[in-house]
C-alpha positions in Angstrom: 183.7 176.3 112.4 182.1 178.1 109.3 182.7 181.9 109.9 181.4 184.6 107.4 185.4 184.9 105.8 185.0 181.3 104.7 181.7 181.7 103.3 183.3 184.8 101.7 185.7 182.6 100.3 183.6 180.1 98.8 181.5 182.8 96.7 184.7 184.1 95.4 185.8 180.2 94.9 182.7 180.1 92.4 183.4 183.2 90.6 186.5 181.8 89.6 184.7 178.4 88.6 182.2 180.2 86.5 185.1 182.4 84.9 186.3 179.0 83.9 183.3 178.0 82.4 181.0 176.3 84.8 177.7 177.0 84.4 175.4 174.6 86.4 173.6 176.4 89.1 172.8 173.8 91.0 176.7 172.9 91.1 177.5 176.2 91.9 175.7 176.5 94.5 176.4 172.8 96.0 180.3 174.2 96.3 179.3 177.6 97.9 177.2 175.5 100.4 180.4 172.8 101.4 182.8 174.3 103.8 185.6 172.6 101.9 188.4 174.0 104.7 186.8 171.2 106.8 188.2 168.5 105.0 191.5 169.8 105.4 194.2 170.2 108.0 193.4 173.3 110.0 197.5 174.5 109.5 195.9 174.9 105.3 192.8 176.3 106.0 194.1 179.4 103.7 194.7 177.0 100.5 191.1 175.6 101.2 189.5 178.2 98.6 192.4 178.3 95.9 191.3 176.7 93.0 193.7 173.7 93.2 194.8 170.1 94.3 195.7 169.1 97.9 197.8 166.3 99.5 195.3 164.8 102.5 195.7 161.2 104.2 197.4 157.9 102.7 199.4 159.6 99.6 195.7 160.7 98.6 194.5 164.6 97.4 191.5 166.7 98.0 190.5 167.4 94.5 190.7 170.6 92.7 187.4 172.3 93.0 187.4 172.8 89.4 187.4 169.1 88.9 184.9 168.4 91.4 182.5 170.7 89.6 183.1 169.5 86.2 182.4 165.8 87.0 179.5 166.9 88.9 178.3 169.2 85.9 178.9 165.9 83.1 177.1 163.6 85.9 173.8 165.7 85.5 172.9 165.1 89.3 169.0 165.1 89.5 167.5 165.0 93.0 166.7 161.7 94.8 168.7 160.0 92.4 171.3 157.1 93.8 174.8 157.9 93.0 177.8 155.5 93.5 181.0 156.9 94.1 184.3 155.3 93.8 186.8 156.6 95.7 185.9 158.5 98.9 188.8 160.2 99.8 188.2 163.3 102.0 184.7 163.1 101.2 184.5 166.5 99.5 183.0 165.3 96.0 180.6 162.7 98.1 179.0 165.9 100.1 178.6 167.8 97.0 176.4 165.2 95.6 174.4 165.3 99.2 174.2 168.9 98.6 172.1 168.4 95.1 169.5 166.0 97.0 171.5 162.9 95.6 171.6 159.7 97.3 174.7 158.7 97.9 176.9 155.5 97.9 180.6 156.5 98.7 183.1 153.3 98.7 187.0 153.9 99.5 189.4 151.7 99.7 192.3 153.1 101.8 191.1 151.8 105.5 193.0 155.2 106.9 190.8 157.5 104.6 187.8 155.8 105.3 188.0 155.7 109.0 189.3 159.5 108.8 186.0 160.5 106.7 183.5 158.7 108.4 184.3 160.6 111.9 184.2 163.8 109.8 181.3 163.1 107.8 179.2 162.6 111.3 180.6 165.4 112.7 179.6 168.1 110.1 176.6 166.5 109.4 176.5 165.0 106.1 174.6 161.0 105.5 176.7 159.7 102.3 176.3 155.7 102.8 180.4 154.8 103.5 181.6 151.7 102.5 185.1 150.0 102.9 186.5 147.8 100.1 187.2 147.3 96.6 185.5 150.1 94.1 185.9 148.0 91.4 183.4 145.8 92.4 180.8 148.5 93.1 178.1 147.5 95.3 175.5 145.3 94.0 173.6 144.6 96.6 172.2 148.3 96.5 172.3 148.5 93.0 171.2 149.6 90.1 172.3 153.0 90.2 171.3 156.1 88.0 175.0 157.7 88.1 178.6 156.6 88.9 181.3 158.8 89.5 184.8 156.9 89.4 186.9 159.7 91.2 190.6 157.9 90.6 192.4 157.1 87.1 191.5 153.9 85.7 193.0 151.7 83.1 190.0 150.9 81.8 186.0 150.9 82.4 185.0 148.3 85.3 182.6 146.0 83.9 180.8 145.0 87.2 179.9 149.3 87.2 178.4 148.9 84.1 176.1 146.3 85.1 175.4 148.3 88.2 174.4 151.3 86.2 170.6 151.7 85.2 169.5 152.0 81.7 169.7 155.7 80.7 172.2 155.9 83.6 175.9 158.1 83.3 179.0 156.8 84.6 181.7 160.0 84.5 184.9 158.4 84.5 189.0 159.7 83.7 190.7 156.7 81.7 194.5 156.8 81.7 195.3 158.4 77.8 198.1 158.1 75.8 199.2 161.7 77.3 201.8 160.3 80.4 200.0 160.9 83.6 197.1 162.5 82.2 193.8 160.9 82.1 190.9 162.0 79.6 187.3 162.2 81.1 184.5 160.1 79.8 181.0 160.2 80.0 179.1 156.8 79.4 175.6 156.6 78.9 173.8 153.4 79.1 171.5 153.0 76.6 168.0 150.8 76.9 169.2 147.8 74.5 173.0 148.0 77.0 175.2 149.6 74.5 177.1 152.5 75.6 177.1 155.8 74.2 180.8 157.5 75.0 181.6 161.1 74.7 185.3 162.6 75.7 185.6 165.5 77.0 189.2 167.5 78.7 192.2 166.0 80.5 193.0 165.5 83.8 194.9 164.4 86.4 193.9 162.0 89.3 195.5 159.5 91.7 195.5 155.4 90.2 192.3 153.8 90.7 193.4 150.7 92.4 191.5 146.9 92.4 191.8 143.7 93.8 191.3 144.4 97.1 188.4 142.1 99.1 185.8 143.7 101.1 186.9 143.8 104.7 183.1 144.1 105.8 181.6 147.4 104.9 180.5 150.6 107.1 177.6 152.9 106.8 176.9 156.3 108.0 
């Protein structure tokens, strides 16, 4: 259920956002529209709308709104446009991207999450394409994309998402730093001749992105 205190909730949610310096409307709005206590267990439901972190499913989080909305501002969302995602989790960021018209491509590796997100995803009405297996690999058979949004820390920039990227495409990515457990976020735009044009931006803090694990078959809402 939606009531009229969680919608309450979720305009005060962006107020804080924009008093941390978001300023994309049409991110803004995409978190005001996502009843994010949904993708929670009911006994948190008052920590839905606090601007932070929370533990969900298979040592996995719900990511700080904040976050969410600063990948999604650097990813430049434009509707119609097919966006991968790598790392499902709760599904939270994936619906945010369906909120801003995008097309999206969700794939999670965790079999718990993914089962978990696809019977919540039908159920509050959201069509992200779901996928089970290996985010490293991406999904070529549905590419090329225009953006990727890698949603887990990774050692290093995958390759095979590159290649799956369109020209004049942005990939938003954390990479593990030099700063312990703190990973810095990158936005990567493919250029027309292939070369990559990398800006840095703040530090985060996400769960590893893991690899090397085979598609099991794959799943589609």
């Amino acid at each position: 259920m939606d009531t009229f205190r969680h919608k309450g909730l979720r305009k005060k949610l962006v107020e804080t956002l924009k008093e941390k310096g978001i300023k994309d409307e049409n991110v803004l709005k995409a978190i005001e529209n996502v009843p994010r206590h949904l993708f929670m267990d009911s006994s948190f439901v008052e920590f839905a709308y606090k601007d932070s972190a929370f533990p969900i499913a298979a040592g996995q989080t719900i990511s700080q709104p904040y976050t969410v909305a600063y990948q999604t501002t650097l990813l430049e969302v434009k509707w119609g446009e097919k966006v991968l995602e790598i790392g499902t989790g709760s599904g939270y960021q994936a619906c945010v991207l369906c909120e801003m018209g995008a097309k999206v491509f969700s794939i999670e590796r965790q079999e718990l999450l993914f089962k978990q997100t696809k019977t919540l995803l039908t159920k509050i009405g959201y069509t992200p394409k779901l996928f089970f297996g290996d985010g490293y690999a991406g999904l070529p058979t549905f590419a090329p994309f225009n953006k990727i949004i890698i949603t887990a820390a990774a050692p290093e920039i995958p390759q095979k998402l590159i290649e799956q990227l369109k020209p004049g495409g942005i990939m938003v990515i954390p990479l593990n730093a030099e700063k312990g457990d703190f990973q810095i976020m990158k936005k990567i735009i493919k250029l027309a001749d292939g070369e990559l044009d990398i800006k840095e931006y703040e530090y985060f803090r996400f769960v590893p992105l893991l690899q090397n694990k085979s598609f099991e078959g794959f799943n589609e809402i």
